[in-house]
C-alpha positions, 0 to 999 in steps of 0.5 A: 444781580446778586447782592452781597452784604458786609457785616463788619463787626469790631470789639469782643465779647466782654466789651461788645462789638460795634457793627457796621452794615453795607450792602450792595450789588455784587462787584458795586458800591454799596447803595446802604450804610447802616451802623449799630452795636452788639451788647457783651456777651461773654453767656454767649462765648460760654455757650459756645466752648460747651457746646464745642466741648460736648460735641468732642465728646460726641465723636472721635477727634478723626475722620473715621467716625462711623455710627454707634448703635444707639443703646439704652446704657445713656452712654452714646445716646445720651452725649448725642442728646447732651450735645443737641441740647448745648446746641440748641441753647447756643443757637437761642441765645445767639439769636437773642443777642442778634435781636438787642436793640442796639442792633435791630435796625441793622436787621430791619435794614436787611428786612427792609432792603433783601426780597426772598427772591434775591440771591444774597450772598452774607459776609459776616467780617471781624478780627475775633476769631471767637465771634467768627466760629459761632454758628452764624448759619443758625441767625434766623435771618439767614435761615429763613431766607431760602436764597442767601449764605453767610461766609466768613472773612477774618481780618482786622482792617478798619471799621468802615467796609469796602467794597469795589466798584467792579469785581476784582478777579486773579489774573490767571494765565491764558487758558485752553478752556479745556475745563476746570482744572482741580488739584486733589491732594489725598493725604494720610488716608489711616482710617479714611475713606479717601478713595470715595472722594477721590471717585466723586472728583473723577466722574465730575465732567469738564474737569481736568483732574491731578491726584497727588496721592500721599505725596512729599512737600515738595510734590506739591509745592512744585505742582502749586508753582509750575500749572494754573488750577481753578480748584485745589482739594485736600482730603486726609486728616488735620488739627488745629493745634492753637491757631494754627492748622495743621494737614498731614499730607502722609503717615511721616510728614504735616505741614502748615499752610505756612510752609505752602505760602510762596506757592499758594501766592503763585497759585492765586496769581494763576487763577486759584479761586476755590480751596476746599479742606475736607479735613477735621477741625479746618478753622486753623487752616482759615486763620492760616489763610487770612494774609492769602488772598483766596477768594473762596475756601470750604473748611470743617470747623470741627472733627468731621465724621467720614460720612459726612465730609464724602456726602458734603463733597457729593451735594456740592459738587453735584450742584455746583457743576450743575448750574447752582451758584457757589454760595448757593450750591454750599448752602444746599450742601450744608442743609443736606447733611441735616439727613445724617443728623440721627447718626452724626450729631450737628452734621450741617453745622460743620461746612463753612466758608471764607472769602474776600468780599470784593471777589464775587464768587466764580461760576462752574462755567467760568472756572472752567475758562471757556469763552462765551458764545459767539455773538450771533443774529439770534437773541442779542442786545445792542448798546449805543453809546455815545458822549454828550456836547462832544463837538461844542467841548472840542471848540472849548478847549484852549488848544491854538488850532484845531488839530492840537484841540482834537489832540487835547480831547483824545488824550484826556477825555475821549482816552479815559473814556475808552478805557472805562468802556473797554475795560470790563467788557471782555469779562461782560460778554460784550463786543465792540461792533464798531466805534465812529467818533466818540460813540460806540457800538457794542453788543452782548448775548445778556440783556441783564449783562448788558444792563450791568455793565452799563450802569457801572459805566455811568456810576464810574463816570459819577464816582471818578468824573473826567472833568472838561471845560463844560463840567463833567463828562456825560455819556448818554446811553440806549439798548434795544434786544433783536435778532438782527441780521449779522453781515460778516463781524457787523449786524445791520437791520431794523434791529440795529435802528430801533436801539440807535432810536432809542439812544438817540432819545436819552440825555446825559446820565441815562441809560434807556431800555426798549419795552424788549430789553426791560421785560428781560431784565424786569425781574432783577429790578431791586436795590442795584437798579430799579425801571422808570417808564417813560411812556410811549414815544414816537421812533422813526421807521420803528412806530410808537413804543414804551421806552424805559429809564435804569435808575442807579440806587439814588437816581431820580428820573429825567426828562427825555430829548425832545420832551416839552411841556406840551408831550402827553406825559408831562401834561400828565405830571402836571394835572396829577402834581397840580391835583395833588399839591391842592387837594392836600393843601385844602385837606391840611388847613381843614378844608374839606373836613365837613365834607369827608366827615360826611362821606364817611357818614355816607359809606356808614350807611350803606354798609349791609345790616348786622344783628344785635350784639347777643352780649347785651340787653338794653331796658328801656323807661319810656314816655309811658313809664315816666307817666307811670311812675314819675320823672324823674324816676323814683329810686325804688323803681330802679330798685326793684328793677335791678332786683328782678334782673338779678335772679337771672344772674346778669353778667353786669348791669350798667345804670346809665342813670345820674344818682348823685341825690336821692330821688325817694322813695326808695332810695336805701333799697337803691343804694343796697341793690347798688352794693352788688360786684356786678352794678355799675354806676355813671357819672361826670367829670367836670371841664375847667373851661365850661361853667356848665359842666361841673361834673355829676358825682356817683352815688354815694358808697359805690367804690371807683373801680364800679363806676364810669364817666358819661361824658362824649365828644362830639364833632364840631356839627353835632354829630357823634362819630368817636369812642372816647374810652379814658380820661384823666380827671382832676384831682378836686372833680367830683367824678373820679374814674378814669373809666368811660361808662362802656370802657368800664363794662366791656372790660369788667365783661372781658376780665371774666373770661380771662381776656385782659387789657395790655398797655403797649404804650401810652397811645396803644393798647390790645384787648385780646387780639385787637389793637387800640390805636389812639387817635392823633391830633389829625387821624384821617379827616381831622385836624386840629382834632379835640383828642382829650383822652384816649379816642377811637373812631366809633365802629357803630353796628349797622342797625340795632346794638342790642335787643331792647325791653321796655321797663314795665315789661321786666317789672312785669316779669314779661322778660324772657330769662335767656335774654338776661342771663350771663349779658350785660344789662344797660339800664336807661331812659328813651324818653325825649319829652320828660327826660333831660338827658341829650341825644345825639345826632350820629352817621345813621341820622341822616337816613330819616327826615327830620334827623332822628337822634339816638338817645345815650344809652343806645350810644352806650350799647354801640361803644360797649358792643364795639369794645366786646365784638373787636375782643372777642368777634375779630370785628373790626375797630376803625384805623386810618392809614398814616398821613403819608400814605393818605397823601400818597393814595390822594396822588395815585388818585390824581395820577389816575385823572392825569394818566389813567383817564388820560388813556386818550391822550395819543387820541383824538376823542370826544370829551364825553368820552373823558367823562365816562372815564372819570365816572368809571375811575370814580366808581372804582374809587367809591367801591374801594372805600366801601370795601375798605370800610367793611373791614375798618378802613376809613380811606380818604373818600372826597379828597380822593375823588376830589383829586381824580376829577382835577386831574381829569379836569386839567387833562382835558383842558391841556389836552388836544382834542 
């Protein structure tokens, strides 16, 4: 089913507009509301006048305009350029107002709500004319979606739009169905090649043409009055003169639509539903034609070269008696005429069209008032319809006996209820079969039609109930699609039964589908209507059979007749709410931390081995260099260090080292070596809260933008799974970077190759083409999380982070000089014995017995290594999926245990068959995170499989095996 959507846009361009978006299914109420605003725009309306002036300078004020021969003079080429140009800046800067901010949640509503697969027909509605000329078919959301068409409306009605519940038509008089019947007025033909449209109207088949060749007012007034027509044409020459259009319907005579208004009236009453003006500048003509109700109207907003108005008249025609829809088939029209663009500047910016929103546009077919096939045993639906405690409301109404009771029920409710069903189904396609009592047998040649028409059935009884003693009236409905056996004008068979089954399971408000009838309308499932299946159920004389709900936009699935608590499927809601309702319950207290953080440490390690970050070099001071040279280490060795690493022009050295005292000898050599733009130094910021953290300075004279804070955040078992990369510290802390150690170096490495930081906002930041999202207070397994600073999750690489060499081997001059040039070198110690520094469990720890823990300048290697690989690999960081969604994925899982695994439900089996399931859906679930987790996804592993094994659980113990 088509959707159509109202733009209504109030105010003007000095002021602004203010915008009101609905959008419905054609012919229904709208599901979606939205409102927003247009900044002024008075550039815009500037744009607009340029662009209209250029163009009539481009091309001669008539039909008649036939391509120049493009010379170097910079006459004609040049106003063709000079006209492309003033479009194209007006198309930018109408899409650079139609992205203000006041206005973007109209356009992600659209985003949101429209599928590229649907059919969307646009009505961009207002009472300024200037706004309406714009050239709406350029927004870029209309021109990226291949399936909808903007059309104009001009108006000046309230903000608020309307649209109907069911289509509103013309009342045309009764008709032959001979054909479409089109009225063609060739007018003052000067210079006009009007004999070539008139061809393309006479080859077209299933019409019924009348040509009125230069005719008097008269003649066509009389012909507007005396027969019905479906289309009426005019081909010849106009103006709009002011506001008002002008056509020239002969060499001596025009005339405004005005002089034709009591004759256009009697034409729409008859069924006038397409009016199309091949003239030149047509948007007088529109203006004209706002107090007349035509439902659809094709205009030219500019002087329109000959060419192009016969070649726009072609395409549409061709595709419109084709099949093609009528926005669509004008749509493919206007894009056509993009071919003629080398010769007629702006060509498919020149066909627009106007109509009334609620008069869903016409198909060829219908214009031509044939009727639909008769229904016969092939391909059909069949509806029952049937009216909820009818006989109990009988007995509750106040009449003295029976008969006045039964009188009371059928004129005011069992009448109005007739009528709603009757009233649209002659335009439907559909056919009572037989009514008994209250319910209805009805049949339609469209599944999908059917479906329509018994939706707007229920929406009529929600929107406008009729009320009885009980409430208001319920219909109940049910459709099945057969070829049953026709006798005479009724059909009978197992057709027939099988849709009385299926209506005899649906309560009221319901409109049930058998798996037949929903497959052929599944693909229109969208915002008009969406499917609910319900499962299997046992049919009697049918068998056991899917059967679907059609829920309206804000419809919520309900139960069946005859469902209990003990039916497979409500079993099967229960396990899964139940599953889920204590899994997150656990999860939100903080339950299940410890555990999912250990599942996470799980899929860590079994993640396959990666090299070691080419960028990096790590020196090592071993047990053995301690012994040699003394702990802790002397200045000079550090000194002497950096001085052999920097002949081999290191990109950055990093001192993963405290030097807040000297630690002689050689502590000036230290201290000049440290001078140099590529050292950088570590320190400490203080905690308030903890005495034994009082913060380490940095070396002295080393400027802050050289210097990065050590501190790490380690989670409440010890082990070290977060990047903490910036912090605030105070203002009297002795440490006063806001830098973390590897922040400092991986973004000093970046900067020299031209890759900078960006803040996007405070809790998000992009260093090349990676995004830093910082960790909230309860990111995937956390709650309550310890989120000072700005924290990642650490992306640790499976296996070594960087090559390593041990410090008499550098001052040995045992170093291959490749492995320093150009790398950021880390600079530390790996001695447990006789160095201080921590170490620190990780998810890597629990891979050897005892727990091997990682010294801090390894730590470093991983944090720098994650920062330089997510910038300049696409390595990827580690996201978590928003709260909601995890909550949803702990459902799914817990819906797979209550349903999934409760394949056997409609089976008599053994349980250890309900455990292979399980462990099956398990290791379904288990290879998902790890294949999640290779591209950084860290899904919720335990609370899932926690929730698939309750599911399971309360299934199998519901169940009756």
């Amino acid at each position: 089913m088509a959707k159509l959507a109202v733009l209504k846009l109030v105010g003007d361009f000095e002021r602004g507009f203010d915008a009101n978006l609905a959008i419905a299914a054609e012919g229904q109420y709208p599901t979606t509301e939205i409102t927003g605003s247009l900044p002024p725009a008075l550039p815009l309306q500037a744009s607009y006048q340029q662009w209209r002036s250029l163009y009539h300078r481009a091309v001669l004020f008539d039909r008649a305009i036939t391509p120049k021969r493009i010379t170097y003079d910079g006459s004609p080429a040049a106003r063709q350029r000079d006209c492309q140009a003033a479009a194209q800046d007006l198309d930018g800067q109408l899409n650079d107002w139609l992205t203000a901010n006041s206005f973007r949640a109209i356009e992600r509503k659209c985003l949101e709500l429209l599928s590229p697969s649907d059919e969307v027909r646009v009505v961009i509605q207002s009472a300024c004319r200037d706004l309406l000329r714009l050239p709406w078919q350029r927004w870029h959301f209309i021109d990226c979606y291949q399936n909808v068409e903007v059309a104009l409306r001009s108006c000046s009605a309230r903000l608020t739009p309307t649209l109907q519940t069911a289509t509103v038509t013309p009342n045309p008089q009764p008709r032959r169905g001979d054909g479409v019947r089109i009225l063609s007025i060739l007018g003052d033909s000067q210079d006009i090649e009007v004999e070539q449209d008139r061809r393309l109207l006479e080859t077209l088949p299933g019409t019924e043409l009348m040509t009125l060749v230069e005719p008097q007012h008269r003649d066509i007034n009389d012909h507007l009055w005396e027969q019905p027509w479906d289309i009426l044409f005019f081909a010849g020459h106009g103006r709009t003169q002011g506001d008002e259009g002008h056509l020239y319907i002969n060499p001596n005579e025009h005339l405004t639509l005005k002089e034709l208004k009591y004759g256009l009236q009697k034409a729409i009453a008859q069924g006038l539903q397409i009016a199309i003006f091949n003239a030149c500048d047509g948007l007088g003509l529109a203006w004209d034609l706002d107090s007349l109700p035509i439902p659809h109207l094709i205009v030219m907003r500019e002087p329109v070269p000959d060419r192009v108005a016969q070649a726009f008249l072609d395409y549409f025609l061709q595709s419109y008696a084709a099949g093609q829809s009528f926005p669509m088939a004008v749509r493919e029209a206007r894009e056509r005429l993009q071919g003629l663009e080398t010769d007629y500047v702006c060509a498919s910016w020149l066909p627009v069209t106007f109509r009334h929103p609620a008069i869903a546009p016409p198909s060829w077919h219908q214009l031509g008032g044939k009727q639909q096939p008769a229904l016969h045993s092939g391909l059909i639906t069949l509806v029952f319809t049937n009216l909820v405690n009818s006989t109990v409301l009988k007995n509750q109404l106040t009449g003295a006996d029976r008969p006045s009771r039964d009188r009371q029920y059928f004129e005011d409710i069992l009448l109005p209820h007739r009528h709603r069903v009757e009233a649209q189904l002659s335009h439907c396609g559909g056919r009572v079969v037989e009514t008994e009592g209250d319910s209805y047998f009805i049949v339609f040649t469209s599944a999908e039609v059917a479906l329509q028409w018994a939706l707007q059935l229920q929406q009529s009884h929600q929107n406008d109930p009729i009320p009885t003693p009980l409430g208001n009236l319920q219909v109940r409905i049910g459709m099945h699609t057969g070829s049953p056996l026709q006798d005479g004008p009724k059909f009978v068979g197992q057709e027939v039964d099988y849709a009385a089954r299926v209506s005899a399971l649906a309560n009221g408000e319901q409109v049930l589908l058998s798996d037949v009838t929903a497959a052929l309308v599944r693909s229109r499932a969208g915002q008009s209507f969406r499917l609910h299946n319900h499962g299997d159920r046992a049919l009697t004389g049918i068998g056991t059979v899917p059967i679907y709900q059609a829920l309206l936009p804000q419809q919520q699935p309900q139960a069946l007749r005859g469902d209990d608590l003990n039916s497979p499927q409500r079993g099967g809601t229960i396990a899964s709410l139940v599953a889920t309702a204590l899994v997150v319950g656990l999860r939100l207290l903080g339950a299940l931390q410890g555990m999912e953080l250990q599942a996470f440490d799980t899929l860590m390690r079994s993640r396959p081995a990666e090299a070691p970050d080419p960028r990096l070099l790590v020196i090592t001071a071993t047990e053995t260099d301690l012994q040699q040279y003394g702990a802790p280490l002397p200045d000079g060795v550090i000194a002497e260090a950096i001085a052999a690493l920097q002949p081999h022009n290191p990109r950055l050295i990093g001192l993963n080292l405290f030097r807040d005292r000297p630690r002689q000898p050689g502590t000036d050599q230290l201290r000049a070596q440290l001078q140099a733009e590529n050292a950088i130094v570590l320190c400490s910021v203080s905690e308030a809260s903890n005495p034994n953290k009082p913060g380490i300075a940095p070396p002295p004279n080393v400027p802050t933008t050289e210097q990065g804070f050590s501190d790490l955040i380690v989670d409440p078992d010890r082990v070290l799974r977060r990047h903490l990369l910036f912090i605030q510290p105070e203002t009297e802390d002795a440490c006063q970077t806001e830098y973390a150690f590897s922040t400092r170096l991986a973004l000093r490495y970046l900067h020299l190759d031209n890759v900078d930081i960006k803040n996007i906002t405070p809790n998000q930041h992009q260093v090349g083409p990676a995004i830093l999202n910082r960790l909230s207070n309860h990111a995937g397994a956390y709650h309550h999380l310890d989120n000072r600073g700005f924290q990642l999750m650490l992306n640790y690489r499976a296996g070594e982070a960087a090559p390593m060499v041990k410090l008499t081997d550098l001052l040995a001059g045992k170093v291959d000089p490749d492995l320093i040039e150009d790398r950021i070198i880390l600079f530390g110690i790996v001695a447990p014995l006789s160095n201080s520094a921590p170490y620190f469990l990780t998810p890597y720890s629990a891979k050897t017995h005892p727990y091997q823990e990682m010294p801090g300048i390894m730590l470093q290697a991983h944090m720098t290594s994650q920062l330089l690989a997510a910038a300049l690999d696409g390595r990827s960081l580690i996201w978590v999926l928003p709260e909601f969604v995890e909550i949803l994925w702990i459902a799914l899982w817990a819906a797979i245990g209550g349903f999934g695994v409760g394949r056997l439900s409609h089976k008599q089996a053994a349980p250890w068959v309900w455990g292979v399931d399980v462990a099956a859906s398990g290791l379904l679930l288990s290879g998902l995170c790890w294949l999640a987790l290779l591209q950084g996804g860290w899904l919720p592993w335990a609370p899932a499989g926690m929730a698939l094994a309750i599911g399971a659980g309360s299934k199998l113990t519901s169940s009756p095996l």
